[in-house]
C-alpha positions as CSV (number, residue, x, y, z in Angstrom):
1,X,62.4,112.0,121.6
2,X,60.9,114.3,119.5
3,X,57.1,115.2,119.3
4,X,56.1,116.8,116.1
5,X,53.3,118.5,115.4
6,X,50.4,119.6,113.0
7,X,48.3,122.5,113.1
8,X,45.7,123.8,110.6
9,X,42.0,123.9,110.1
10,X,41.5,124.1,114.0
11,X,43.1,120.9,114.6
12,X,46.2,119.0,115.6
13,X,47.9,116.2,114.9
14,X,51.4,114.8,116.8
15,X,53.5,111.9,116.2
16,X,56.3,111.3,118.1
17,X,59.7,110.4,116.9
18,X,62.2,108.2,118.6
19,X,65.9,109.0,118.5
20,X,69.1,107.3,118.6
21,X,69.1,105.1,121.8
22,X,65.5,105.7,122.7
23,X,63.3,103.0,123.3
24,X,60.4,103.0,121.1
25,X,57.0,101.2,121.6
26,X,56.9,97.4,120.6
27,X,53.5,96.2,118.9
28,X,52.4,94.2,116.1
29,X,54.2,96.0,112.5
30,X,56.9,98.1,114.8
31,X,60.1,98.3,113.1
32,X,63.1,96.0,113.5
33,X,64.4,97.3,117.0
34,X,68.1,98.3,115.4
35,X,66.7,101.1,113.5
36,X,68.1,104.3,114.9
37,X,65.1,106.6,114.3
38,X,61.1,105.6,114.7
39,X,58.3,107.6,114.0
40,X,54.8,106.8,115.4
41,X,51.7,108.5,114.5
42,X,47.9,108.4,114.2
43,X,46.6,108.3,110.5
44,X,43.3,109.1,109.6
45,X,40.6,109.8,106.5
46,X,37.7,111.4,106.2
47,X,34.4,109.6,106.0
48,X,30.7,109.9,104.9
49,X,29.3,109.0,108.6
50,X,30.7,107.1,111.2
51,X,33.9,107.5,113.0
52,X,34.5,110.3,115.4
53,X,33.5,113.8,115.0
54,X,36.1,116.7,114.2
55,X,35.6,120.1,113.8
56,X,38.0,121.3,110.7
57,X,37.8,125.0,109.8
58,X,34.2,125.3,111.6
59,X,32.7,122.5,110.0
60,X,32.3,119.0,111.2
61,X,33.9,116.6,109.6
62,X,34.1,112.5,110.1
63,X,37.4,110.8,110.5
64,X,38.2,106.9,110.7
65,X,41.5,106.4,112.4
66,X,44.0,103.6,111.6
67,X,46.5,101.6,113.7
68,X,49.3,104.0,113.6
69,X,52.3,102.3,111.4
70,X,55.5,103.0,113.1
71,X,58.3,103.8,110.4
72,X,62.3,103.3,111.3
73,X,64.7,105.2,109.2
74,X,68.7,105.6,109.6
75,X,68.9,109.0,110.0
76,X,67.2,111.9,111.8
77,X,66.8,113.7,108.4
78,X,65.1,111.0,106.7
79,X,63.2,110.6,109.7
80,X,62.2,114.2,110.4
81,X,61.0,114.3,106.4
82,X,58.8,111.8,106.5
83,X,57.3,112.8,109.4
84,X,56.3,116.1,107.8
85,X,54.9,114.4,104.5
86,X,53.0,112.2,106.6
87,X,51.5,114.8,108.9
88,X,50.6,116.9,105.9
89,X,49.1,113.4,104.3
90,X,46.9,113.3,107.3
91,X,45.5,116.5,106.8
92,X,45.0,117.0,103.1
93,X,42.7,113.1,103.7
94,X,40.6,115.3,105.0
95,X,40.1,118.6,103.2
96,X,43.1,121.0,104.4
97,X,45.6,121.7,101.7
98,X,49.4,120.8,102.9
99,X,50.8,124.3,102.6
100,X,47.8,125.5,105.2
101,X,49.6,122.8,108.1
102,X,51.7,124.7,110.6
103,X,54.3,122.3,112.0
104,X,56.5,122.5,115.1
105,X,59.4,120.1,116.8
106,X,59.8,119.9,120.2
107,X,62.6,118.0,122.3
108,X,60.6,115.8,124.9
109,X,62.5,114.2,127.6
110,X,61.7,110.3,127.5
111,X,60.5,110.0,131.2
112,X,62.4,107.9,133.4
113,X,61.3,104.2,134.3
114,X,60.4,104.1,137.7
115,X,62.6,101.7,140.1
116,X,61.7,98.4,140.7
């Protein structure tokens, strides 16, 4: 799997994104389990009050998050670009202009299912 990662405005978001013969999360809206590629991530907006309190370029800011909407996609290029646009989506909801967003991969290990 791959985790990929956000940064800008003090803040971080990471979604994680399922490869070829991974098992991804089942829940409610997952994708058909044949797609090759899944990405799962937070999303979030700003609000006037309520929600939880982040601090965004030194100023607090509220965000409402959403069920995350897990996304399956036939390739890891597809998959890998729509991850980017949707981690930069996420942060220009709530005042931080896309080309500000750092963003990283990084090859996680899936951990291993303990025995039964």
């Amino acid at each position: 799997m791959l985790l990929i990662r956000g940064e800008a405005g003090g803040t971080t978001l990471t979604g994680t994104l399922y490869e070829r013969g991974e098992r991804a999360p089942r829940f409610k809206g997952a994708p058909d389990e044949d797609a090759p590629y899944v990405w799962v991530c937070d999303e979030f907006y700003q609000v006037e009050s309520g929600g939880t309190v982040q601090k965004v370029d030194g100023e607090e800011v509220n965000v409402a998050f959403e069920s995350p909407m897990p996304r399956g996609f036939d390739t890891r290029e597809q998959a890998e670009e729509a991850a980017r646009e949707h981690i930069r989506t996420q942060f220009v909801r709530i005042g931080i202009d896309a080309d500000d967003v750092e963003i990283t991969v990084e090859k996680q290990e899936p951990e291993a299912a303990e025995p039964q």
